[in-house]
N, C-alpha and C positions, 0 to 999 in steps of 0.2 A: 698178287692181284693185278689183274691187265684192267688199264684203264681207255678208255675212251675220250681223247684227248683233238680240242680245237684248239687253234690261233686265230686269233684278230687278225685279218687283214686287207685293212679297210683305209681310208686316208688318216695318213698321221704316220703309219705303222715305217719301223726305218728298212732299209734299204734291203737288210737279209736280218733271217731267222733262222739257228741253227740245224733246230730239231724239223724232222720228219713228221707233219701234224697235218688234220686236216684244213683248210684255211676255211675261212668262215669271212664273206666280203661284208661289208656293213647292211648291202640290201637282204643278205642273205640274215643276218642276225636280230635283225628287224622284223620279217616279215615272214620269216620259214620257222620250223618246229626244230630248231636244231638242240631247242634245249630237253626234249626227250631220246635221245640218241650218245648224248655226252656224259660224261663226269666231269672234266677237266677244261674249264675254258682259259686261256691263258693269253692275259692283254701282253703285247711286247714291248718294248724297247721305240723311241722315237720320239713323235710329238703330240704332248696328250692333249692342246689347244685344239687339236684336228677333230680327233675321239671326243670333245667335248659339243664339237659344231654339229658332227651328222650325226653320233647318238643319245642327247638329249631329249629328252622327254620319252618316247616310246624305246628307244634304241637299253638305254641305262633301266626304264622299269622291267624289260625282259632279262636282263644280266641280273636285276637283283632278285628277284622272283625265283631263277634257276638257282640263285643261290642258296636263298631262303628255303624254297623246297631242297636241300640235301647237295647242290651242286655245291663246286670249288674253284674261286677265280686265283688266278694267280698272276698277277700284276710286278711285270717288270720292267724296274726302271718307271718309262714314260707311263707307264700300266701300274705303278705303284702311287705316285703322284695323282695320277685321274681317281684312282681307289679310298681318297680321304676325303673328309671334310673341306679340306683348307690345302689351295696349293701355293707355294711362294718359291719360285725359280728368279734367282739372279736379282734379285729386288736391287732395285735402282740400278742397274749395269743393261745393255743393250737387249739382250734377251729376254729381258723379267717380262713375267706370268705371275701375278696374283689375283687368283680368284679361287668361288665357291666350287666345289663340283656336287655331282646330284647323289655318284653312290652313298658316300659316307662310308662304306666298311667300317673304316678308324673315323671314329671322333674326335680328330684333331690335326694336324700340319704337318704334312711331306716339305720341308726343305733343303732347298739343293742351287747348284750345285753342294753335295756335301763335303766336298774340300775347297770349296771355298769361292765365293762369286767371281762370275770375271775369268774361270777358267775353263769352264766347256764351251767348245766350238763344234758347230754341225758341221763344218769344211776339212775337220783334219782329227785328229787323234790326239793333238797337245795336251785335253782333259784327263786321257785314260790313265789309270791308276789300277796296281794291284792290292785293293782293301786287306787290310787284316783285319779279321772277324775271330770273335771268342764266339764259339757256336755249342750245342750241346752234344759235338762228336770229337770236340777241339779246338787248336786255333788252325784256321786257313784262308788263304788270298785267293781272292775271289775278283774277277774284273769288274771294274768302275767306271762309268764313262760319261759322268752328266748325273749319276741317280741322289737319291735325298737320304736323309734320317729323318725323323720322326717325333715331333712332341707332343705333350698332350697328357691324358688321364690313359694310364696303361693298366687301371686297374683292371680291365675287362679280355685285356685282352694278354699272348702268348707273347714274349719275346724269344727271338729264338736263336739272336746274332746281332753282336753289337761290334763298331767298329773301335780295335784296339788301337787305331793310329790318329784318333779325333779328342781333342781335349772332353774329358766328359764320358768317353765312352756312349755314343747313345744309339738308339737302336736302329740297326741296318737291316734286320728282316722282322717283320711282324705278321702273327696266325691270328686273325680274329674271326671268332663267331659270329654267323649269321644265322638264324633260325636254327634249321636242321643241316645247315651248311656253313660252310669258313672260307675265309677270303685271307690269301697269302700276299701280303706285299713288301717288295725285293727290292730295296735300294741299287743292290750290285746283281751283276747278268750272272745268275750261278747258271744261265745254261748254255753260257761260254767256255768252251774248252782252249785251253793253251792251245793246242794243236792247230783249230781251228783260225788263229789270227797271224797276221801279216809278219814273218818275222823279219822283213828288211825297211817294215816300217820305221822311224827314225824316233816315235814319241812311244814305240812298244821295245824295244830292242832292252831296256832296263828292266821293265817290270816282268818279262816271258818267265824269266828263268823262274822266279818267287811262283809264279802261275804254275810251269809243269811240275815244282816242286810237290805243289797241294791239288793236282790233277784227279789222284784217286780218291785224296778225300773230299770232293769237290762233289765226284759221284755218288759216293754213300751220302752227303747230305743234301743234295737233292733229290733223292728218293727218298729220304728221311722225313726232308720238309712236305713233300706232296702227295706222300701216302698216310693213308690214315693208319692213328697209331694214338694212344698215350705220349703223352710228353711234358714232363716237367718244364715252367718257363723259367728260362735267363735272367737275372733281377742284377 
């Protein structure tokens, strides 16, 4: 199945995006018909405080509308966090963010940093981490760099990867229902490739190797997650 696939890219959004997509600026997802042209909208990685300033009220009711009609957002990281009810980043340490947001996908709280307050920085890499995830192709490490898990009432909805390095195991990707459509939200960047990153960076030179190890399964399960499909959920 070929999908028809946008990014977010609009204030907030971080600095690069791996994949090849088309970008979609915030005047543009606000005010243009892009949601008859897509399947696939995909919030990224960065700062979802931004996402919440310019698309509140009209910006957030055309994202859930596309969804409710049949679309599928896929929220990652900063995109996964804006995608709940409830966000809480960094509570009481310099960063923190807590508040409401409008979509709701999940009814209930993105918390993060998910290894632990006090450790992600927008200036450097010292946060990234290669998550190990129990997922339903396996276990594999998956890059982390700031993103949350997830609490709440999970009866409604899919877990589909949980982190196996977090006391508790809780959930790191979640598929919830929306109408005739579902909203995927991705604690860790699965559309980070090892390849893709710095390797004489000083806070990645530890976790690469664990990343190129779980490289191809990294690829079966992100086409796993964003195609539609049957799928038992992770409990």
């Amino acid at each position: 199945m070929v999908q028809r696939i946008a990014v977010y890219d609009g204030p907030g959004v971080g600095s690069t995006f791996p994949l090849d997509c088309h970008r979609l600026t915030s005047e543009q997802l606000i005010d243009t018909p892009w949601d008859q042209t897509i399947d696939l909208l995909i919030m990224p990685g960065g700062r979802d405080k931004p996402y919440h300033s310019v698309l509140s009220g009209k910006g957030n009711a055309r994202i859930r509308s596309f969804v409710e009609n049949g679309g599928t957002y896929l929220g990652i990281c900063a995109g996964a966090y804006y995608g709940c009810q409830t966000v809480e980043f960094d509570r009481n340490f310099p960063l923190e963010v807590c508040e409401e947001r409008e979509l709701e996908f999940f009814q209930g709280t993105a918390i993060g940093p998910a290894y632990g307050k006090g450790t992600f920085d927008y200036g450097s890499l010292r946060g990234a981490r290669a998550a190990r995830l129990q997922t339903d192709l396996g276990i594999l490490h998956a890059y982390h760099n700031g993103g949350c898990y997830f609490t709440g009432d999970f009866s409604q909805v899919r877990i589909l990867a949980r982190y196996l390095d977090l006391p508790g195991h809780p959930p790191a990707i979640l598929e919830c229902p929306v109408g005739q459509g579902k909203a995927i939200l991705s604690g860790v960047h699965l559309e980070t490739s090892a390849l893709s990153l710095n390797s004489e960076d000083p806070f990645l030179i530890a976790i690469l190797p664990l990343l190129k190890q779980s490289e191809e399964l990294r690829l079966q399960f992100w086409n796993y997650a964003i195609l539609p499909r049957t799928r038992p959920p992770i409990r």
